[in-house]
C-alpha positions in Angstrom: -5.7 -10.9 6.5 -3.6 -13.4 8.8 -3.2 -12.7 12.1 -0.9 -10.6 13.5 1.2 -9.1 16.9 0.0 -5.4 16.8 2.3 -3.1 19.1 0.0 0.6 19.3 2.5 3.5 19.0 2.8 4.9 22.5 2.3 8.5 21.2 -1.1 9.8 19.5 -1.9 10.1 17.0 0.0 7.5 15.2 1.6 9.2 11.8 3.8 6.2 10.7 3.3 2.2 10.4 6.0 -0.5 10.1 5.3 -4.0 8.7 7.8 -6.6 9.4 7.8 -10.0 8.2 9.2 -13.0 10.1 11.4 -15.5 9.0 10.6 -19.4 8.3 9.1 -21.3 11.3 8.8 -18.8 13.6 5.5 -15.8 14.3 5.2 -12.1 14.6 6.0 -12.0 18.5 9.4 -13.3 17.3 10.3 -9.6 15.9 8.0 -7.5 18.2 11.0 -6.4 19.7 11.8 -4.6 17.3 9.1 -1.8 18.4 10.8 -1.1 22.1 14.5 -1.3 20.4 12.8 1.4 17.7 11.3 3.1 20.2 13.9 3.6 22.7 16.7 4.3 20.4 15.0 7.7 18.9 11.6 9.2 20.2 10.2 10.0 16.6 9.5 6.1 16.7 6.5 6.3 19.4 4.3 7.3 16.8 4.6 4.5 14.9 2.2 1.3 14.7 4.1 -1.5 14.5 2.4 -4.8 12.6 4.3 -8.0 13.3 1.5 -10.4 11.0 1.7 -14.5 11.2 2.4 -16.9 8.4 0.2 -19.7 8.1 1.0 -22.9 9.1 1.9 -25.7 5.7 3.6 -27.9 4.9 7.6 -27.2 3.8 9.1 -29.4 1.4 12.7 -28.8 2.0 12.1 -29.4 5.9 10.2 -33.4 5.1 6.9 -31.9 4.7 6.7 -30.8 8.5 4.3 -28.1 8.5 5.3 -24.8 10.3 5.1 -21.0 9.9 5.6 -20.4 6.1 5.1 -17.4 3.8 5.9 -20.2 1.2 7.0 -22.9 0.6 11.3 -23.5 0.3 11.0 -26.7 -1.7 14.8 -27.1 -2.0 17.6 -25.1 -0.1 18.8 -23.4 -2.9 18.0 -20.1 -3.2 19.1 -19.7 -6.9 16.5 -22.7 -7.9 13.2 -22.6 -10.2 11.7 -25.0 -7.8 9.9 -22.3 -6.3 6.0 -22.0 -5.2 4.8 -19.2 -7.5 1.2 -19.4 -6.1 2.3 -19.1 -1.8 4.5 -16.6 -3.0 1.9 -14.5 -4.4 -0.6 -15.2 -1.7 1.7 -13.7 0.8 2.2 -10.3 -1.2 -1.1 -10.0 -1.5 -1.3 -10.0 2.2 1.3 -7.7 2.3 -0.8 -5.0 0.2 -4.1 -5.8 2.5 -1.9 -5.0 5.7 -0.9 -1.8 3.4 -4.1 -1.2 2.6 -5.3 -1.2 6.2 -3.0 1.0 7.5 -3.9 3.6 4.8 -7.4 2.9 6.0 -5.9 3.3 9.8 -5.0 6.7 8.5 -1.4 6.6 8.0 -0.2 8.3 4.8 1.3 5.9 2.5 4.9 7.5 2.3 4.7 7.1 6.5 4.5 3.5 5.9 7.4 1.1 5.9 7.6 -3.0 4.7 10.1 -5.2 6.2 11.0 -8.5 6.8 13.6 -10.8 8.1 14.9 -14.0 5.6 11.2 -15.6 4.0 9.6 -11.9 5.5 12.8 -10.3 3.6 12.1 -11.8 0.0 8.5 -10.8 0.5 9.4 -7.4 1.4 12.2 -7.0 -0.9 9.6 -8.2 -4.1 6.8 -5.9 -2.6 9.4 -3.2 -3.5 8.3 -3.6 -7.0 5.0 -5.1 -6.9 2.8 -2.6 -4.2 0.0 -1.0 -5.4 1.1 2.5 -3.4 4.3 4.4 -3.4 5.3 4.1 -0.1 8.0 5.3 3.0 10.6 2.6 3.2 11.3 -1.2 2.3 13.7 -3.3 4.6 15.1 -6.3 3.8 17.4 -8.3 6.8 19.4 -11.5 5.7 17.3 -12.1 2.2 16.6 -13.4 -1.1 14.9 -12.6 -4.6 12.5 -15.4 -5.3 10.8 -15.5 -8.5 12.9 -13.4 -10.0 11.8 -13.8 -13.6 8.1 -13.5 -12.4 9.1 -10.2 -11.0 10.9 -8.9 -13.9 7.9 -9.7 -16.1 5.2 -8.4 -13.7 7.3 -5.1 -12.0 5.3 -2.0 -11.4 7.2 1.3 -11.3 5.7 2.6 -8.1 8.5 3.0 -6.1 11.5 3.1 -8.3 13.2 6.2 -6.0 11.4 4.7 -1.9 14.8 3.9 0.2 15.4 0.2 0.6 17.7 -1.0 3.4 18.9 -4.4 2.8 21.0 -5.9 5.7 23.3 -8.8 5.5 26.2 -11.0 7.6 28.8 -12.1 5.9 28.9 -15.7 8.3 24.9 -16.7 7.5 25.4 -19.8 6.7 21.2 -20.0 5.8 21.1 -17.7 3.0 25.0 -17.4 2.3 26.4 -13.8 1.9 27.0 -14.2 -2.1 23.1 -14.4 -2.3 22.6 -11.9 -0.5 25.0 -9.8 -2.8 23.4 -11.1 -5.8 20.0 -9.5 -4.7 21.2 -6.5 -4.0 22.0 -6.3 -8.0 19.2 -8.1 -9.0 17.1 -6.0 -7.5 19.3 -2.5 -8.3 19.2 -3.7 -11.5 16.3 -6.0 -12.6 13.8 -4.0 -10.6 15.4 -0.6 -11.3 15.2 0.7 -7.6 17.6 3.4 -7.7 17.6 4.1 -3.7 18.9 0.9 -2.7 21.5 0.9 0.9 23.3 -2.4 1.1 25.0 -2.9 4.1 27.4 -6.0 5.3 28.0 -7.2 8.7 31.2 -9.2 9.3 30.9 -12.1 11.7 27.3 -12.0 11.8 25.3 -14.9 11.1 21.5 -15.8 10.3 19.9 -13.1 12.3 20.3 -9.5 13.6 22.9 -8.0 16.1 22.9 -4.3 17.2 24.9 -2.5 14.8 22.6 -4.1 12.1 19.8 -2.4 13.7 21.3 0.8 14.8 21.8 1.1 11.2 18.5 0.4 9.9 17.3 2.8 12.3 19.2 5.1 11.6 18.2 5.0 7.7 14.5 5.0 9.3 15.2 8.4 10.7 16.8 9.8 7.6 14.3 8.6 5.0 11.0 8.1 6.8 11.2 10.0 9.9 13.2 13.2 8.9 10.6 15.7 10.0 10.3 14.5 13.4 13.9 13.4 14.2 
């Protein structure tokens, strides 16, 4: 597996795990806040383990070939392209089931564990949705897209068709424009056939996450995933 920030829950035993993807040139530390927001919004989140993993570092077409921190590669900034790079793409989910995998392995039950991610991290998480191995907790998706969406559609597995998926997105992202953001909401309501999916809008925010977005997605946390213990 890649590396990854790894926050222990502060209250043992841990019952739950969150995995949350970053977003294009930037690392795991970059969204370990997110376990001391969790944590200090509702108590039921000190049992979590929170697993922040790191892309690797290659090359991106779209930015000149400067490598950075990339689940993928974005080979044109056009999120509605074919141009896409099938075999990064499916090298990071796979990553994404090992960090599954190890958290089952940790112990955690599989509907106690939640995927996330936050733009790249979101499309990963979003297609894990309907590509894990394991019926799972929760999916969350912040400010993201469907790539591959006809590779997806062809290979779907009907593991998760009822898990709760938060998807988050500001209506002023001017990186992955709103519209696209709407458009995976149906693609992946439709398409994929999840039938629990929460899409939520936020006016005035941009590429990236602001309280109420958050307060939100923990809230849904707490109502889906952490019920017995909120």
């Amino acid at each position: 597996m890649s590396t990854a920030v790894r926050i222990a829950s502060t209250k043992k035993p841990a019952k739950y795990a969150l995995i949350f993807l970053h977003g294009l040139g930037d690392t795991g530390q970059g969204w370990s806040f997110l376990a001391q927001y969790l944590q200090q919004y509702h108590p039921c989140f000190e049992s979590t383990n929170f697993i922040f993993p790191n892309a690797p570092i290659k090359p991106v077409t779209a930015n000149g070939g400067m490598p950075m921190p990339s689940w993928f590669d974005i080979k044109v900034w056009d999120w509605t392209t074919s141009n896409v790079d099938t075999v990064g793409f499916q090298q990071s989910l796979k990553e994404v089931q090992k960090y599954v995998d190890s958290s089952i392995s940790d112990g955690i039950e599989p509907q106690n564990i939640i995927v996330g991610g936050f733009s790249q991290g979101a499309a990963l998480a979003l297609a894990s949705a309907v590509t894990l191995n394991n019926k799972i907790g929760a999916f969350i998706g912040l400010s993201g897209f469907a790539y591959l969406r006809n590779e997806l559609q062809e290979t779907r597995k009907n593991l998760n068709p009822n898990t709760p998926v938060f998807h988050g997105h500001g209506e002023s992202d001017d990186v992955v424009p709103f519209p696209i953001g709407v458009q995976t909401a149906e693609f992946f309501k439709s398409a994929g056939e999840l039938e629990n999916y929460t899409f939520k809008s936020y006016r005035g925010l941009g590429h990236s996450a602001d309280p109420a977005e958050l307060n939100d997605l923990a809230e849904f946390l707490k109502s889906n995933v952490y019920s017995k213990d909120a």
